[in-house]
C-alpha positions in Angstrom: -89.8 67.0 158.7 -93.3 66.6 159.3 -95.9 69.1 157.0 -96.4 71.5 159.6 -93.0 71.9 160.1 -92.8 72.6 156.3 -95.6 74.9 156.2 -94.1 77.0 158.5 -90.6 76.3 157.2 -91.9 77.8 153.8 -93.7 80.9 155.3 -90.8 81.8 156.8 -88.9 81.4 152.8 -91.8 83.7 151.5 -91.3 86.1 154.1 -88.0 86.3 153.6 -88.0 86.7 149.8 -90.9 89.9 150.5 -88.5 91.7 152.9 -85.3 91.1 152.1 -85.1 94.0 149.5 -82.9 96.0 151.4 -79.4 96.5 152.0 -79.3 96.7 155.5 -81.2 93.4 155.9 -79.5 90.1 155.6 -80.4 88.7 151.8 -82.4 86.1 150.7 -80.2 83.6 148.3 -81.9 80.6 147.6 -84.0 77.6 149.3 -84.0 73.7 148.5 -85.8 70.6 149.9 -83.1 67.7 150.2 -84.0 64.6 152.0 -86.9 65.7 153.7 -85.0 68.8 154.7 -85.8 72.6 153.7 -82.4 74.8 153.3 -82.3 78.3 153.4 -79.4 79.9 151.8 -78.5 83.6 152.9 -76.2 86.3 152.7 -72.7 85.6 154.8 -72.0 88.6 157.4 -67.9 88.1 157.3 -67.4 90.6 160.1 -69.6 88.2 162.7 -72.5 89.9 164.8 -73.1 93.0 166.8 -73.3 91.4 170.3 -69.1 90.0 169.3 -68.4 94.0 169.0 -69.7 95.0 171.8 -67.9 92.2 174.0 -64.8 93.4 172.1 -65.6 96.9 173.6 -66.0 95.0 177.0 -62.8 93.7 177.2 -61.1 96.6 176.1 -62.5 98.6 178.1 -64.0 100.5 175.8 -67.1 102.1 174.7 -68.4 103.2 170.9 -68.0 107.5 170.2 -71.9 108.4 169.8 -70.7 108.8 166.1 -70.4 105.2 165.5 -73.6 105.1 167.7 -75.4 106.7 165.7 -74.0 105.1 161.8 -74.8 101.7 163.5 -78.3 102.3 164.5 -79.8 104.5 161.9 -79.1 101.1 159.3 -80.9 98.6 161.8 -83.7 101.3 162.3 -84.1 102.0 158.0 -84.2 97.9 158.4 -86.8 97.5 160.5 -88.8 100.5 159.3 -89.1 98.6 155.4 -89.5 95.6 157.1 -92.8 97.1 159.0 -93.5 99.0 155.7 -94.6 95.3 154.3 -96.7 94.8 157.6 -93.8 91.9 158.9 -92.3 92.5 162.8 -89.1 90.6 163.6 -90.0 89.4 166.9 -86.4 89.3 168.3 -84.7 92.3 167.6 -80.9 91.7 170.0 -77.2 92.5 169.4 -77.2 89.0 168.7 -78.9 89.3 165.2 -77.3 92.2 163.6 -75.3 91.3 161.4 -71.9 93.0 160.1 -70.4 92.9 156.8 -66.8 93.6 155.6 -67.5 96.6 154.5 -69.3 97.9 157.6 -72.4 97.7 156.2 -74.7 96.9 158.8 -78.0 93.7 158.1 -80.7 92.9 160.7 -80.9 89.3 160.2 -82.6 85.9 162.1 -86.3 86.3 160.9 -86.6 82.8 161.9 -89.3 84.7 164.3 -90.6 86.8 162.3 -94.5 87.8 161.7 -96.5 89.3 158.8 -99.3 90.9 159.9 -102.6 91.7 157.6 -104.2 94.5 157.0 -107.2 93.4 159.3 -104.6 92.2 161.6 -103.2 94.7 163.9 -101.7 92.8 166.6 -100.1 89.2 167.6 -100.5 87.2 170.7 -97.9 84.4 170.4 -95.1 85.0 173.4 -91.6 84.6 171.7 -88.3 86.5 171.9 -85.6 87.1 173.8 -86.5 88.4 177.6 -83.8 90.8 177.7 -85.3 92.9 174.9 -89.0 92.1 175.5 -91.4 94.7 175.2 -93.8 95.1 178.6 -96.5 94.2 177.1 -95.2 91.0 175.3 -93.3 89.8 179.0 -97.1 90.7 181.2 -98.9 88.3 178.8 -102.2 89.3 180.1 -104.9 87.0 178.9 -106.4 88.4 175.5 -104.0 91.0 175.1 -101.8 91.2 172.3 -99.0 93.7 171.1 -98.4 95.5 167.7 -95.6 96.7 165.7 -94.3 99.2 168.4 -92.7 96.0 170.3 -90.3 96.2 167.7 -89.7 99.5 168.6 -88.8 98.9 172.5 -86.3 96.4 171.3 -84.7 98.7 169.1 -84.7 100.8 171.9 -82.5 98.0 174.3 -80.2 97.9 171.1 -79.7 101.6 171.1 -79.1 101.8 175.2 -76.9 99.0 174.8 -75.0 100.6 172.1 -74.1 103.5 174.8 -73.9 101.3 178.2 -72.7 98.0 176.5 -74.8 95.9 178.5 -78.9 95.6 177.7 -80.6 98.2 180.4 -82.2 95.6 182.7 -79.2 93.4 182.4 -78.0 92.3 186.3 -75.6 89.4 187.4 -78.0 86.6 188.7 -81.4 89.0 188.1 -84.4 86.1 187.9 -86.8 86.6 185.4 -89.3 87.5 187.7 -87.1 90.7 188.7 -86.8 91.1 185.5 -90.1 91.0 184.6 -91.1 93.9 187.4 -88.2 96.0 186.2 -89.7 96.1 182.9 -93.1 96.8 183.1 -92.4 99.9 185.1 -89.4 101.1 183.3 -87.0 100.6 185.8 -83.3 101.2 184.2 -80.2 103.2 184.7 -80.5 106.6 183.6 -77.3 107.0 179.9 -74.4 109.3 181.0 -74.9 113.3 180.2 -71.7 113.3 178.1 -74.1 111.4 174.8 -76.4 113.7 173.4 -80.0 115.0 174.6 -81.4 113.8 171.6 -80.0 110.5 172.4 -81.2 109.8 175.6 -84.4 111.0 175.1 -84.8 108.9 171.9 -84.0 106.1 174.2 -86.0 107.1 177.0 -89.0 107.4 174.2 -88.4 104.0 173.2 -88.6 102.5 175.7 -91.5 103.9 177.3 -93.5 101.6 178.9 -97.0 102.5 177.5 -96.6 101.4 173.4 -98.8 104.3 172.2 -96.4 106.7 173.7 -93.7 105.4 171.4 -92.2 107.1 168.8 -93.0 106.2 165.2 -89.8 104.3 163.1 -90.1 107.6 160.7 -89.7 109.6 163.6 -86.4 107.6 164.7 -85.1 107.3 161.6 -85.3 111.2 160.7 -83.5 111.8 164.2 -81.2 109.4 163.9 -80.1 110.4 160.6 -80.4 114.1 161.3 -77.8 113.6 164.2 -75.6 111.3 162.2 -75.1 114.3 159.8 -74.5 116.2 162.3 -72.0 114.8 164.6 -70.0 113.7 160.7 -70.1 117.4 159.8 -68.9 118.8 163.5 -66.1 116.0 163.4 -65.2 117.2 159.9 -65.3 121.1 160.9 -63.1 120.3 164.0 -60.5 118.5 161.7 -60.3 121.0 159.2 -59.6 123.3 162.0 -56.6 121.5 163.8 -55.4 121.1 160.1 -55.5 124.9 159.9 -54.3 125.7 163.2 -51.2 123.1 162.5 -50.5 124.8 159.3 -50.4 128.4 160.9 -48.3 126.8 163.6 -45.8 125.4 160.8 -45.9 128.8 159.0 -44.9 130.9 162.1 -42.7 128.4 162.6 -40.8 128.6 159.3 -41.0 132.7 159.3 -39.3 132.5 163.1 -36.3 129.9 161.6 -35.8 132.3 158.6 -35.4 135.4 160.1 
């Protein structure tokens, strides 16, 4: 391993060890040098990755209740909000590196990409990531221009849309990255189905917005995403308790019929 790769090998350890403080983001265990090799040791996610469970759902035939939509993304977005709350962006936020542990606990992992940014620093310029889940203005690459924290956020947004469609929204069979490219720097996706929520599609429709400014702030997504996971868990729990009390009255009538 050669000292810049070392250097950069080591940034990457201390970046780790200043964000992984959080129980929705993959821990930090311990790193060694061992012949001329750095090794990172971190947290195992037994249950395998996000982008496994949603090919699951493909083959089934399937798709996730906007309950379970909503439990899995409000832990990747209180990941990446304390992750931007110590100034670092992840870079390549995917299905891919989500992590899921036996428990159902859900870890944003893969920092391997990851960037702290200064307090004088406000944006970064190096083109990395997945294209799938690239922010517009990280795929146009315009000469001099950079992108800021809010790239995170358009990812998150693909995650979320892909939660709901199972597939990434500018995901076509044999679509060259040139299409691609167009598509997403005018915001050119299939519209979600009326049956998820308002507040969901416009969340994703917000996030995804093409102009980063316009993009809502991780607070703002967290509070909405938690705000509807309360209250989709307390609907389903209302609905329950009243089957359970229609079933009873059923059973009663029931009983008073027999015995007379």
């Amino acid at each position: 391993m050669s000292q810049e790769d070392l250097d950069a090998c080591l940034r990457e350890v201390k970046m780790l060890d200043e964000v992984c403080d959080h129980e929705n983001i993959i821990s930090y265990l311990d790193s060694f040098l061992e012949d001329q090799s750095l090794y990172i040791v971190l947290e195992w996610a037994h249950a395998g990755d996000l982008k496994r469970q949603i090919r699951k759902a493909q083959d089934k035939g399937a798709r996730f209740d906007e309950i379970l939509i909503w439990k899995i993304f409000t832990q990747i977005a209180d990941a990446l909000r304390h992750m931007h709350s110590k100034r670092t962006m992840h870079r390549d936020l995917k299905p891919a590196n989500i992590f899921l542990s036996s428990d159902g606990t859900v870890k944003v992992g893969d920092l391997g990409l990851g960037r702290f940014l200064s307090e004088q620093t406000l944006e970064a310029f190096t083109k990395v990531g997945t294209p799938l889940y690239m922010s517009p203005e990280l795929l146009a690459g315009k000469k001099g221009a950079g992108y800021g924290f809010s790239s995170d956020v358009y990812s998150l947004g693909c995650i979320l849309y892909e939660l709901v469609k199972l597939r990434a929204p500018f995901k076509e069979k044999g679509m060259k990255f040139n299409m691609l490219c167009e598509r997403v720097l005018v915001g050119d996706y299939e519209s979600l189905p009326d049956v998820f929520s308002d507040e969901l599609r416009d969340l994703v429709d917000n996030m995804l917005n093409v102009n980063p400014d316009a993009r809502p702030s991780l607070n703002e997504i967290v509070r909405i995403s938690k705000d509807m996971r309360a209250r989709l868990a307390d609907s389903k729990k209302r609905g329950g308790e009243k089957t359970a009390s229609e079933g009873k009255s059923g059973r009663d009538s029931s009983s008073s019929s027999s015995r007379k």
